[in-house]
Structure formats: structure tokens, C-alpha cells
C-alpha positions as CSV (number, residue, x, y, z in Angstrom):
1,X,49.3,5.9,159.3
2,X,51.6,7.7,157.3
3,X,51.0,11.4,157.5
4,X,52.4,14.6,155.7
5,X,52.7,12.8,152.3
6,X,54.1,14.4,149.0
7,X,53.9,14.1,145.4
8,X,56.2,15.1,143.0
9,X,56.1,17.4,139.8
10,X,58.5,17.7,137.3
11,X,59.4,18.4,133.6
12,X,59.8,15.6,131.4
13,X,58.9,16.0,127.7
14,X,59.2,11.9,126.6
15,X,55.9,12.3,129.4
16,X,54.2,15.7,128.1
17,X,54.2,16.9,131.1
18,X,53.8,20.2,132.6
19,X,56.2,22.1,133.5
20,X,57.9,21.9,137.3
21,X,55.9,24.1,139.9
22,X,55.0,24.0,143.6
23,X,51.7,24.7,145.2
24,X,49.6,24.0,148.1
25,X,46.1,23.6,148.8
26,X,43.9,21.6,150.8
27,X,41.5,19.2,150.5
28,X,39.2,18.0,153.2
29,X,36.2,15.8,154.2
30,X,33.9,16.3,157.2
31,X,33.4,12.9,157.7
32,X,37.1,11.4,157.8
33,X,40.5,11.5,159.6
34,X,42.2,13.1,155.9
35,X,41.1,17.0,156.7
36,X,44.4,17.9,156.7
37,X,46.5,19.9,154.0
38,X,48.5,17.9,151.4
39,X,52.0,19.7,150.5
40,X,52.8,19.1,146.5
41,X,56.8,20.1,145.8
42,X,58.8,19.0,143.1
43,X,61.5,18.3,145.6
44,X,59.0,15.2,146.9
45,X,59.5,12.0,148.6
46,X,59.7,9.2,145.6
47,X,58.0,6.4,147.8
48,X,55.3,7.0,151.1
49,X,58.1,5.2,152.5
50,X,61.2,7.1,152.5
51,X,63.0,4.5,154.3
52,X,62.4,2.2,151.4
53,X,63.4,2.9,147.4
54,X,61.7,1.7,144.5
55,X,63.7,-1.1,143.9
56,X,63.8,-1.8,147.5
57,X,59.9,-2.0,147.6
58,X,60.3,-4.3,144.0
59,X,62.5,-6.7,146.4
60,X,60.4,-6.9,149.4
61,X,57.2,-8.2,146.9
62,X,59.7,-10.2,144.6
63,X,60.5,-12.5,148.2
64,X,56.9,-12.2,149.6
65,X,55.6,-13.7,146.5
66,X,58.2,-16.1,146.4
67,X,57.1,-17.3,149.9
68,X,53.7,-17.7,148.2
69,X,53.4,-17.9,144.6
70,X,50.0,-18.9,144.5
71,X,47.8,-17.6,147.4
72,X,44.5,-19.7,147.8
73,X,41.0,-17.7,147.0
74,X,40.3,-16.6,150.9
75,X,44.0,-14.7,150.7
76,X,42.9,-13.3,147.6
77,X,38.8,-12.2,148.7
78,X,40.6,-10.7,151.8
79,X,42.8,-9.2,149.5
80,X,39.1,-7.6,147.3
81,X,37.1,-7.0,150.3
82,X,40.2,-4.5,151.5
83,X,39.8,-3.0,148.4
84,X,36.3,-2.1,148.4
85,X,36.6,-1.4,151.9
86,X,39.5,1.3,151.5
87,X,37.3,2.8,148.1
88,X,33.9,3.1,150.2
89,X,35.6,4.2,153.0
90,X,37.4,7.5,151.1
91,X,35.4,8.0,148.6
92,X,34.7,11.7,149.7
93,X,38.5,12.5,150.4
94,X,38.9,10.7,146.8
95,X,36.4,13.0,144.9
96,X,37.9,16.4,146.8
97,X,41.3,15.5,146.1
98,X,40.4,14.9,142.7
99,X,38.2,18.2,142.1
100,X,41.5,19.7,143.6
101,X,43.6,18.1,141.1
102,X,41.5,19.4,138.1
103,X,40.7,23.1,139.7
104,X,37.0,21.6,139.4
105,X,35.7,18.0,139.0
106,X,32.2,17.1,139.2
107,X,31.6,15.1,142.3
108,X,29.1,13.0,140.5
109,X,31.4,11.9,137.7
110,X,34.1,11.3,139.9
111,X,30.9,9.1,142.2
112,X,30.0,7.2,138.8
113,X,32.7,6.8,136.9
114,X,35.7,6.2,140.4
115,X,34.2,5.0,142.8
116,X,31.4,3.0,141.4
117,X,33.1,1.3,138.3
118,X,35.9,0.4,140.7
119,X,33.0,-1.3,143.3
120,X,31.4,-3.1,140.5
121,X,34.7,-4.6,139.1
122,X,35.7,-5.4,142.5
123,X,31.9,-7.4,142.9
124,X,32.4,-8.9,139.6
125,X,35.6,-10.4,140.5
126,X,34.5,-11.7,143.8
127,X,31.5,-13.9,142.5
128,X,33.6,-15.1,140.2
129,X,36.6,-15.5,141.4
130,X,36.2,-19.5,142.4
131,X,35.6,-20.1,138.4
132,X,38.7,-17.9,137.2
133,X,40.5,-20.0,139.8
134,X,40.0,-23.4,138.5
135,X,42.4,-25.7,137.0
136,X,40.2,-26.6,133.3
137,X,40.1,-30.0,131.9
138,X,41.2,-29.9,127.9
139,X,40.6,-32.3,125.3
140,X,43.6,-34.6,124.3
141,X,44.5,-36.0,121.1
142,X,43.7,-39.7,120.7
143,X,47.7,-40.2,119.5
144,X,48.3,-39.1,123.6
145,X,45.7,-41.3,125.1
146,X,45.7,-42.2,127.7
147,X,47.4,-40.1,129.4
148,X,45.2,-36.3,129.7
149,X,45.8,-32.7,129.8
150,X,44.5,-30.2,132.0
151,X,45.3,-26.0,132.1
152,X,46.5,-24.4,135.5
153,X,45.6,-21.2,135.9
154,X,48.8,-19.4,138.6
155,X,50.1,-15.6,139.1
156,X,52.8,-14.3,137.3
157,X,54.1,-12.7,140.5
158,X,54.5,-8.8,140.8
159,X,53.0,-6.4,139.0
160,X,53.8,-2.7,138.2
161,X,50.9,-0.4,137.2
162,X,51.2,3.0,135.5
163,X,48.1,4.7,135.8
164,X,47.3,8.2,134.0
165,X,45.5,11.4,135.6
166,X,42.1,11.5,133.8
167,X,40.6,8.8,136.1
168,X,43.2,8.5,138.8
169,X,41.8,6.2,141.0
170,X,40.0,4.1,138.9
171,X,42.9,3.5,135.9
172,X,44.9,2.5,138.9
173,X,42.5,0.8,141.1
174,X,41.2,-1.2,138.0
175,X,44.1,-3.2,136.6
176,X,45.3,-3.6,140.5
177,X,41.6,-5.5,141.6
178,X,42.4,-7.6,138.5
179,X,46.4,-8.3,139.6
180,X,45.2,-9.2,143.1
181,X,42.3,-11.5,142.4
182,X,45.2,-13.2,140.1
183,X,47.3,-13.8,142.8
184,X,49.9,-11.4,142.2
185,X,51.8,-8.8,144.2
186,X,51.1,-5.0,143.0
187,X,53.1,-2.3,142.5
188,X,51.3,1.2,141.5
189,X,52.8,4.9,140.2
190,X,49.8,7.3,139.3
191,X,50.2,10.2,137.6
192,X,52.2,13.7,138.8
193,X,49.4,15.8,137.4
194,X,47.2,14.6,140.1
195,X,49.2,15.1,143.2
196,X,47.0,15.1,145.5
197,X,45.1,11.8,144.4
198,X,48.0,10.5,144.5
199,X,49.4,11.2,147.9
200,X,45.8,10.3,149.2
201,X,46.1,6.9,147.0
202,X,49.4,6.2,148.5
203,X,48.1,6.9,152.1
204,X,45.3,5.0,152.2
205,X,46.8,2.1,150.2
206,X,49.7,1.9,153.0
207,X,47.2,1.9,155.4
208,X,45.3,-1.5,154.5
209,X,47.6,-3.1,152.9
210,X,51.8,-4.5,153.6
211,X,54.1,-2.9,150.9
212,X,54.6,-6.0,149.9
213,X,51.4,-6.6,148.7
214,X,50.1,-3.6,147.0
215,X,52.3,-0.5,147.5
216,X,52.1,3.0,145.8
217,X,54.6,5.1,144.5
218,X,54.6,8.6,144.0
219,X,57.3,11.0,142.5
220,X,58.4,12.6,139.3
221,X,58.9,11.8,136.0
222,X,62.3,10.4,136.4
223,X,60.6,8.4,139.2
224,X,58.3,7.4,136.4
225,X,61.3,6.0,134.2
226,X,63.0,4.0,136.9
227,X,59.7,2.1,137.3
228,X,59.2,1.3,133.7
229,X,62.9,-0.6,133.6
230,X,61.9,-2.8,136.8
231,X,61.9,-6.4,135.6
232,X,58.3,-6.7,136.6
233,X,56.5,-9.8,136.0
234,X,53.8,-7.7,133.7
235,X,53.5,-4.0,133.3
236,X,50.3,-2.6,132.7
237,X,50.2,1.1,130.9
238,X,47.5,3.4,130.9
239,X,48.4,6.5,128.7
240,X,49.4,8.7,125.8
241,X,50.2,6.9,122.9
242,X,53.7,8.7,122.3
243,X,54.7,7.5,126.3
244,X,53.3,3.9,125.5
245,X,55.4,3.8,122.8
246,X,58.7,4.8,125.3
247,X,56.6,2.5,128.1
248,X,56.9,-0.4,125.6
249,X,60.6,0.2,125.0
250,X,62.0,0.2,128.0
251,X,59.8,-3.0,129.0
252,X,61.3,-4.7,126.0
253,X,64.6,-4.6,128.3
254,X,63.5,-6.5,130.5
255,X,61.3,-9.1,128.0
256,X,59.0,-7.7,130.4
257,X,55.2,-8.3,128.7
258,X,53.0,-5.3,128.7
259,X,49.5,-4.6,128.5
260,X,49.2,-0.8,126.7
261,X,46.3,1.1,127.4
262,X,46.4,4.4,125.4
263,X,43.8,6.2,123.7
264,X,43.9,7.7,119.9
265,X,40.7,8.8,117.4
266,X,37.4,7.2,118.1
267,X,34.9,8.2,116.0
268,X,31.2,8.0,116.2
269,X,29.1,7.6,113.0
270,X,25.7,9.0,112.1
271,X,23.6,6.9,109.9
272,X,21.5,8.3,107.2
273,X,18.0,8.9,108.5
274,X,18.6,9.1,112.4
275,X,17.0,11.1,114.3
276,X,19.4,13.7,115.5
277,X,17.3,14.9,118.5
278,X,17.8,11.5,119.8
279,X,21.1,10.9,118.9
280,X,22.6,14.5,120.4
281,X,22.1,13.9,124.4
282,X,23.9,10.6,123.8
283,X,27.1,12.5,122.0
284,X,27.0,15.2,124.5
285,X,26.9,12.7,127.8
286,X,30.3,10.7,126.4
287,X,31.8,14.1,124.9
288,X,31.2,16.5,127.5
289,X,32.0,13.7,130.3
290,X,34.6,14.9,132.6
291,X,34.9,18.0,129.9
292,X,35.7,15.0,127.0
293,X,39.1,14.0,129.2
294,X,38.3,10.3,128.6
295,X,40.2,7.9,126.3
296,X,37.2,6.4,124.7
297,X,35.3,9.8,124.3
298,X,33.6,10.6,121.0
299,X,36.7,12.4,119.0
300,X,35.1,13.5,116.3
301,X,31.8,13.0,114.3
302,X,31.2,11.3,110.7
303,X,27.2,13.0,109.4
304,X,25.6,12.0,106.6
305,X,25.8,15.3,103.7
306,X,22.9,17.2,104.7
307,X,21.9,16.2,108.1
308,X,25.2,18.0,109.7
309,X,22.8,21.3,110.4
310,X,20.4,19.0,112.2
311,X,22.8,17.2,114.0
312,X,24.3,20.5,115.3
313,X,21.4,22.3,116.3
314,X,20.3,18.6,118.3
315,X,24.2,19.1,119.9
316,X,23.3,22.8,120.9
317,X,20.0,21.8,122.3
318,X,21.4,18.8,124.0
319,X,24.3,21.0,126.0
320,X,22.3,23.8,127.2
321,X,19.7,21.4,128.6
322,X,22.5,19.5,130.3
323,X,24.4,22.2,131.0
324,X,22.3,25.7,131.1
325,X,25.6,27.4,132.6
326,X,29.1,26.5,132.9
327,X,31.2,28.9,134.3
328,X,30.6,28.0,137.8
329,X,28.7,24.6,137.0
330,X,29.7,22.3,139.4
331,X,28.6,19.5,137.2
332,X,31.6,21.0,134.4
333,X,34.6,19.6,134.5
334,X,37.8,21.8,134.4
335,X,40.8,21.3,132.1
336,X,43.5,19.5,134.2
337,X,46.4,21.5,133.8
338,X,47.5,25.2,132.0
339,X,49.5,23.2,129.4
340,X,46.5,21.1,128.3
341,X,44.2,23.7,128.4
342,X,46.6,26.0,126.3
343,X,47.0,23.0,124.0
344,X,43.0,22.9,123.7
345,X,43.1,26.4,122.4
346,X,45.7,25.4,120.2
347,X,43.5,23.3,118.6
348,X,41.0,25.6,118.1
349,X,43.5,28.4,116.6
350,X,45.1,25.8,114.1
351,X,41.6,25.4,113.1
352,X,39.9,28.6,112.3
353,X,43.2,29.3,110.4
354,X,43.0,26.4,108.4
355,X,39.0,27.6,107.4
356,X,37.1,25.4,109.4
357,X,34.0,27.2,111.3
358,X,33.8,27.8,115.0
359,X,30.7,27.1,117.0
360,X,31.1,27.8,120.7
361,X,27.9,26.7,122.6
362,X,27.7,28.9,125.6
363,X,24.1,28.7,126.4
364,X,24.6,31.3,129.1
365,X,26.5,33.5,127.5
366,X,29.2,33.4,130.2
367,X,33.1,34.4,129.9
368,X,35.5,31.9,131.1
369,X,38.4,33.6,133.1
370,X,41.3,31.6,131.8
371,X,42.5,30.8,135.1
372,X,39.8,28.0,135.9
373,X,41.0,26.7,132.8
374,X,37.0,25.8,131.9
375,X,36.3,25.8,127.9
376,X,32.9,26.2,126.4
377,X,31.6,22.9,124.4
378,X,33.2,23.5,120.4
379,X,31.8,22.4,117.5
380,X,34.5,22.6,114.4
381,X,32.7,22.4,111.2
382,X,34.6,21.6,107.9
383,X,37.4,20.0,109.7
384,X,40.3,18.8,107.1
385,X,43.1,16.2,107.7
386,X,45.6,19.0,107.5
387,X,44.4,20.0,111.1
388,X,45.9,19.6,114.2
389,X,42.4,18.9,115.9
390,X,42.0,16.0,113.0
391,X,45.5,14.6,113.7
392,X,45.5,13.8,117.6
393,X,43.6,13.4,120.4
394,X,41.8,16.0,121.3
395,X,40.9,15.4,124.8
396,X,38.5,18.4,125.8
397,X,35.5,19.6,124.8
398,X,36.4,20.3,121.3
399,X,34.0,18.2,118.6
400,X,35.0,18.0,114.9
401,X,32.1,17.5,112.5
402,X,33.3,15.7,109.0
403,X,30.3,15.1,106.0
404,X,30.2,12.1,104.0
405,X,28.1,11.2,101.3
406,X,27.4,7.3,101.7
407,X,28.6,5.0,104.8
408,X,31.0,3.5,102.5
409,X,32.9,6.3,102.8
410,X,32.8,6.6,106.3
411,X,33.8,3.6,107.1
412,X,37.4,4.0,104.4
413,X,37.7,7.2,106.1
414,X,37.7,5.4,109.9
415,X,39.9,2.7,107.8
416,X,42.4,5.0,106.6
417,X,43.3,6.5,109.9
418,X,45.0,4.3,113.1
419,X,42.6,1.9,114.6
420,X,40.8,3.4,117.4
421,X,40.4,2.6,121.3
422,X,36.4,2.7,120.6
423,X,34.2,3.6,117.7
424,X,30.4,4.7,117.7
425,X,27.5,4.0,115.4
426,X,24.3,5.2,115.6
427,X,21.8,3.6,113.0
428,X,18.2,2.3,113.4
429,X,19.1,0.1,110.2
430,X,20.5,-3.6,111.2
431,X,22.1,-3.4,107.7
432,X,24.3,-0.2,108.1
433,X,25.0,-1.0,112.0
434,X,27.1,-4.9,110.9
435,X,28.6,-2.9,107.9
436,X,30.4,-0.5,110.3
437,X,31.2,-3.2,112.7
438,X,32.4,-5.5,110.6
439,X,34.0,-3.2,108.8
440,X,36.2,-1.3,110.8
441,X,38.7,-2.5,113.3
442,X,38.5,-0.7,116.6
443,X,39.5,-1.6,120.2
444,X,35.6,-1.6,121.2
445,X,32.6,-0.3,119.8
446,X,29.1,0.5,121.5
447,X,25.9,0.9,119.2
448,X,23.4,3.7,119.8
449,X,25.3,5.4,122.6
450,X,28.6,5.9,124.1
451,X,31.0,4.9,126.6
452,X,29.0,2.6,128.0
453,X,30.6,-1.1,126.4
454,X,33.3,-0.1,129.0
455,X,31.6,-0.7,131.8
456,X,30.2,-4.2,130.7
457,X,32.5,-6.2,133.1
458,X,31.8,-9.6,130.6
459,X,33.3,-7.4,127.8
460,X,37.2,-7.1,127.5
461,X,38.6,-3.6,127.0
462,X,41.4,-2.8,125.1
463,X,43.4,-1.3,122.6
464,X,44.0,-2.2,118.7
465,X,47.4,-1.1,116.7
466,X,48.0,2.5,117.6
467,X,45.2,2.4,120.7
468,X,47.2,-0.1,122.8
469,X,47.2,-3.7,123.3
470,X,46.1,-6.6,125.9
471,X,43.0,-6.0,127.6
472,X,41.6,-6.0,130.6
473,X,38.4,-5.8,132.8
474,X,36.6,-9.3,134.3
475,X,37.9,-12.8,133.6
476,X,39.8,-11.0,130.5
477,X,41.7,-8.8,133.1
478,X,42.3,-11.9,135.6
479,X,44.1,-13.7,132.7
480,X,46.5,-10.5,131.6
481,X,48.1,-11.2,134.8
482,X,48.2,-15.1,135.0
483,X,49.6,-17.6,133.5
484,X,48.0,-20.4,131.9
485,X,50.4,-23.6,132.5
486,X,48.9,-26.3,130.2
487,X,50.6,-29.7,132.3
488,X,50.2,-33.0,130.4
489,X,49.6,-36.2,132.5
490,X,51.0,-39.5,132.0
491,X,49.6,-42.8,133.1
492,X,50.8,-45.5,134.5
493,X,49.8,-47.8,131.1
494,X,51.4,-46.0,128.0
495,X,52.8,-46.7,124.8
496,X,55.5,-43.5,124.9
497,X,58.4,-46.3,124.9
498,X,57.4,-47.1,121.1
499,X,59.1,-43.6,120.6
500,X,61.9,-44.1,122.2
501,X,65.6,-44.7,120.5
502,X,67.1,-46.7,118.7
503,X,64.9,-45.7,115.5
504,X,64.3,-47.7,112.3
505,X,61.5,-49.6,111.0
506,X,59.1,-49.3,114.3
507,X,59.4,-45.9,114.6
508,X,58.4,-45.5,110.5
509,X,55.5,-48.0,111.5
510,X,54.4,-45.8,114.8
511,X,54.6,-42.4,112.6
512,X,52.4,-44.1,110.1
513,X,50.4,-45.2,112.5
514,X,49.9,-41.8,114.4
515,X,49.3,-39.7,111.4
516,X,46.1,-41.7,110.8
517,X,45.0,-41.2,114.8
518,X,45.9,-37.8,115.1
């Protein structure tokens, strides 16, 4: 087992990354063989193997699959049950090294939202796997009878996998249970602003599986690049919008097909009449989850005129009963880095000088040393479009609160912004809830709560416009990364010889004759 490993850090502003710096730190686990200390320098290894390069590793998974390009269903369980194996197995190292990464992560989010939603979508593909498998009989026209079509379901060989910071295991762990229960081979490169996930990730992935099925990568953002303009077989994003758009460009070299995964604006709108008290713990569960660092987290609220006061005082309520201190909460998730945190308070500044109103919700009263990077739950009342905080994603624990005056006007206001990864309505009127959905166009949508159509395995995730594209999660992620061969079978007894050459009067008689049977 490879020991000693190292991430890399550097500058890269087509990224947004931080600047370059060095640290060290350790993360441990009474219970497992990875109590040791994990060096991060920007000077890193780009691979766990330094023998090996990137393109190198591409090679080795390039031949392997072309020495099996479609690996039967016990190769690919074998392939799942690893998996899980390797997830259950470090699940504690994975939760420190993550807590690490963010200066604090709660353990239970990183238990529920990591290791769990990687388990489940690991099950779910197992009992299904046979049925994702099969080749499908398909109708055929009577104008190609007898003969019969059928659709083959094979890999499309090896996969590259970009995976983001904000759930570093499971963005990764996700699209790769998908690419392997496909068939495929599976290259990954997480994120530099989790180093020490991903040196772990790279570790323990080396140490159940060949490179040349599943391999990890780790190493700067010029390392990042070089991966995107592999020819890969399918690449599979999970990001900013701005890099997705750079992602999707340097794919397009290679006619490579991508799957984009990025995030944007999802709102979540308040019906007239509902009652706030119930509605508030739901907001502040998907806003204040891993401190609102999620893609699909509640960006900013649409309240009917006159019920904004309510709905606030619910939010307040709601926060200091989930969290009646945060400065050294252990359930309150840190900002990741200094340069998202400053761009938090950003926010905030742009705000109040614009005229919108402040409300921090510090039930404790507590100060927040800026060094553990931790930011007190924000309300921003009287948000404008003029804003920064209205204009792009906020990803913290920063809420905007807009007023309408009917839902028509919510919904054109939704409309008249870029399609969202997921949009939120809470209504106890069937009425208002299909006018929002139908409605609007967003990526997903959950009614009466948040987050949670995400984790419905039978539901495909994804993007719309702006918020990515392709999706992913149960049979819909099994089929991003195979492809569908429709084959046409010809019997022995056919009539194909009446369109055969020379042409003339039979073939004006067989044309006639088809455009009636078809």
C-alpha cells in the first residue's frame, strides 16, 4: 500500500482556485492502519504512482479495456462489492480527512450525505444490475418484417471523472459506481481544495483496485487541465459553471461527450397561506447543510408580500433550535477555504451597500474569529438584481429573501433568470404546486422540502441550460456511460432483394407498396 502520498495546490484562475500554499496536518482514526500524517505541498506528486503519468495510466486502461470491452455482471458486482467494501471500511479516515479539509465538517453530514448516499447507490445498482444489463427486444416496423431488432446495452470504455470539493468522496465515488457497473474502466481527479480527501481517496482506491481499473489522480490545476484534453471515452464534470464551461471546451477537442454537473440559482418558493413555522426547519436543514456548500441548496427565497416577517422569524426560530451555538458546534460546518470565505463576506458587503438589510442569526451571541472561517446564518432582505448575492451562487450560509405579489410573478421571475440545478415549492394547494412545476424549467425539483429528490435513486439528476447537462444517478447514470447499439436482424426468408439495383418500375411499385405498410 502506497504510503506518504501528496496532493497538490496551486493557482489557477480558469479554476477559482485559491491561491498556492503549503501546510501540514494530520488526520487520524483509532480504528485503522491511516493514523499517519498526510504531507499537502504544491510541489506534489501528479499521480499515487509516480512511476506512471497521466497519460501513461489513460494507456494502461485504454489496453485493459480493450482486452475486455464488455466484462460480464460477476466482473462488474466484484467490481461494486469493492466499492462498498473500501467506503465502509474508511469511512472514519474519510469523515477526519474531510473535517480537515474544511477546518471543521460535521461528522454526521459527512456520515449521511458521503458515506451513506454512496452505499445506497452502490445497493441500488447491485439489485439491479442484471436488468440494466440486458440486451431489450424493440418493436420493428412491418415494412422490415421479418427480420427484428433488438438494443445492446455495452461500455463505452474509459472514463475520466472530475469531481469538486464540497462532497469529495461522494461527487467522485458516485459517477465512478455508475462507470463500473457500466462496464467501463475509471479514471478519477478530485479536487486540490480537499487535499487530504484526496490523497486518502487515492490511497485507498490503489489499494483495492489495478490502475487499470479505477485509478486516482491527484495534483494541481495544470494537472487538472491535462486530464480534461484526454480523449476519454466520456468525461463526467462536477463543478462551477465558469470551469464547466472551460471543461466542455477542451472536451470538444476530443469529440469527447460530457456529462456537466454544475450548480447555479435554485430557488425555493413560498406559497400564499403556508404555514411558515412548518416550512422554516425544512429551508434551514437544505440551507444550513454543510453551511449551504451544496449545489442544489436553497439560493434564495421567493415570499408572498406580507408573509416575509413570518417567514423570517420561523427561519430564526428554526436555526437556534438546530443550531443553539455555532462557534464551536461540531454539527457547523466551516467555510472551505480563506478565498471562499472572503468571497462570502463579499457578498454580504456588496449588499448592505446596495440597501438591502442584514439579519445575522447568532442565537448565542457568539464572535466568530475569522480564522475558523465559520459565518453566522444571513438573512438579506430587499435583495435587488443589481447584487452580487442575486447574481451567482452563493454557496454559504447567506439567504436572500425576494417578495412577490402573486405566484405568477414568481414563477417569470424564476423564468427570467438561468434554469436552475433544483427549485423548491412549498404549497398545501395542488393548484399552485403544478403551476410552479410546470411552469418553470429546472434541473430537479422537490415539493414541500429540500434536497431530498437527490437522493431518490429512481430519479435522474441533472443539470438544465446554465446548471449542466446529462444526468446521472441509477439506471439513468448506468446509461450516461453506455452505449445503446440498436443491431437489426435479418432472416433467412426476406424480401430485401426487391430493393436491390437495377431500379425502374419494381422499385416505384415496392416504394408504393411500403409507404402504405410502414
Amino acid at each position: 500500500m502506497a504510503g506518504g502520498l501528496r496532493a497538490a495546490r496551486a493557482a489557477d484562475p480558469a479554476y477559482g482556485l485559491d491561491p498556492p500554499y503549503s501546510l501540514e496536518r494530520p488526520y487520524a482514526s483509532a480504528d485503522c492502519c491511516y493514523a499517519r500524517r498526510v504531507t499537502v505541498n504544491a510541489a506534489a506528486a501528479m499521480t499515487q504512482n509516480p512511476e506512471n503519468t497521466m497519460q501513461s495510466l489513460f494507456d494502461s486502461q485504454r489496453r485493459a479495456f480493450a482486452a475486455d470491452c464488455n466484462p460480464d455482471r460477476a466482473t462488474r458486482l466484484d467490481r461494486l462489492d469493492r466499492l462498498s467494501r473500501l467506503t465502509e471500511k474508511h469511512q472514519h479516515d474519510i469523515a477526519k480527512a474531510i473535517s480537515a479539509d474544511f477546518g471543521n465538517r460535521s461528522l454526521h453530514e459527512t456520515a449521511l450525505a458521503e458515506i451513506f448516499v454512496t452505499l445506497a447507490g452502490i445497493k441500488h445498482a447491485r439489485r439491479h444490475l442484471a436488468k440494466w444489463m440486458r440486451t431489450r427486444r424493440v418493436p420493428t416496423g412491418a415494412h422490415l418484417k421479418p427480420g427484428y431488432s433488438r438494443v445492446m446495452r455495452q461500455p463505452l470504455g474509459v472514463i475520466g471523472i472530475v469531481s469538486p470539493w464540497n462532497y469529495s468522496f461522494q461527487l467522485a465515488m458516485c459517477p465512478a459506481l455508475a462507470a463500473l457497473a457500466a462496464g467501463n474502466r475509471v479514471m478519477i481527479k478530485p479536487s486540490e481544495v480537499t487535499p487530504r480527501l484526496s490523497a486518502l481517496l487515492a490511497e485507498i482506491v490503489a489499494a483495492d483496485f489495478a490502475a487499470d481499473e479505477m485509478t486516482v489522480v491527484v495534483g494541481d490545476a495544470e494537472a487538472g487541465k491535462a486530464f480534461t484534453h484526454l480523449p476519454w471515452d466520456h468525461l463526467f464534470f462536477t463543478g462551477s459553471t465558469a470551469v464547466g464551461r472551460y471543461v466542455a471546451a477542451a472536451a470538444a477537442q476530443n469529440l469527447t461527450p460530457v456529462t456537466l454537473e454544475l450548480g447555479g440559482k435554485s430557488p425555493a418558493i413560498v406559497d400564499a397561506g403556508c404555514n411558515a413555522d412548518v416550512i422554516a426547519p425544512r429551508v434551514v436543514s437544505g440551507k444550513l447543510f454543510n453551511a449551504g456548500q451544496t449545489c442544489i441548496a436553497p439560493d434564495y427565497m421567493l415570499v408572498a408580500e406580507g408573509e416575509v416577517d413570518a417567514f423570517c422569524a420561523a427561519f430564526a426560530k428554526a436555526v437556534a433550535r438546530g443550531y443553539p451555538t455555532l462557534a464551536q458546534n461540531p454539527d457547523y460546518t466551516s467555510i472551505v477555504s480563506e478565498r471562499h470565505y472572503r468571497r462570502l463576506r463579499g457578498l454580504l458587503d456588496d449588499a448592505k451597500a446596495k440597501g438591502a438589510t442584514i439579519v445575522e442569526i447568532n442565537p448565542a451571541n457568539e464572535s466568530f474569529p475569522e480564522a475558523e472561517r465559520r459565518i453566522a446564518p444571513t438573512l438579506i432582505l430587499g435583495a435587488t438584481d443589481d447584487m452580487a448575492v442575486m447574481q451567482e451562487e452563493i454557496f454559504g450560509p447567506l439567504l436572500p429573501v425576494v417578495s412577490y405579489r402573486g405566484l405568477d410573478e414568481a414563477i417569470r421571475y424564476v423564468n427570467a433568470h438561468p434554469r436552475p440545478l433544483a427549485l423548491y415549492v412549498f404549497t398545501e394547494r395542488a393548484a399552485s404546486r403544478e403551476r410552479v412545476l410546470q411552469g418553470t424549467i429546472s434541473g430537479g425539483a422537490t415539493v414541500n422540502d429540500t434536497l431530498f429528490h437527490y437522493v431518490a435513486e429512481d430519479l435522474p439528476f441533472g443539470g438544465v441550460g446554465a446548471s449542466g447537462y446529462g444526468a446521472y444517478h441509477g439506471e439513468q447514470g448506468f446509461l450516461t456511460f453506455t452505449k445503446e447499439k440498436g443491431v437489426f436482424f435479418q432472416t433467412r426468408f426476406n424480401f430485401a432483394y426487391m430493393l436491390y439495383p437495377p431500379y425502374g418500375r419494381r422499385m416505384e411499385q415496392v416504394l408504393a407498396w411500403l409507404k402504405k405498410i410502414a
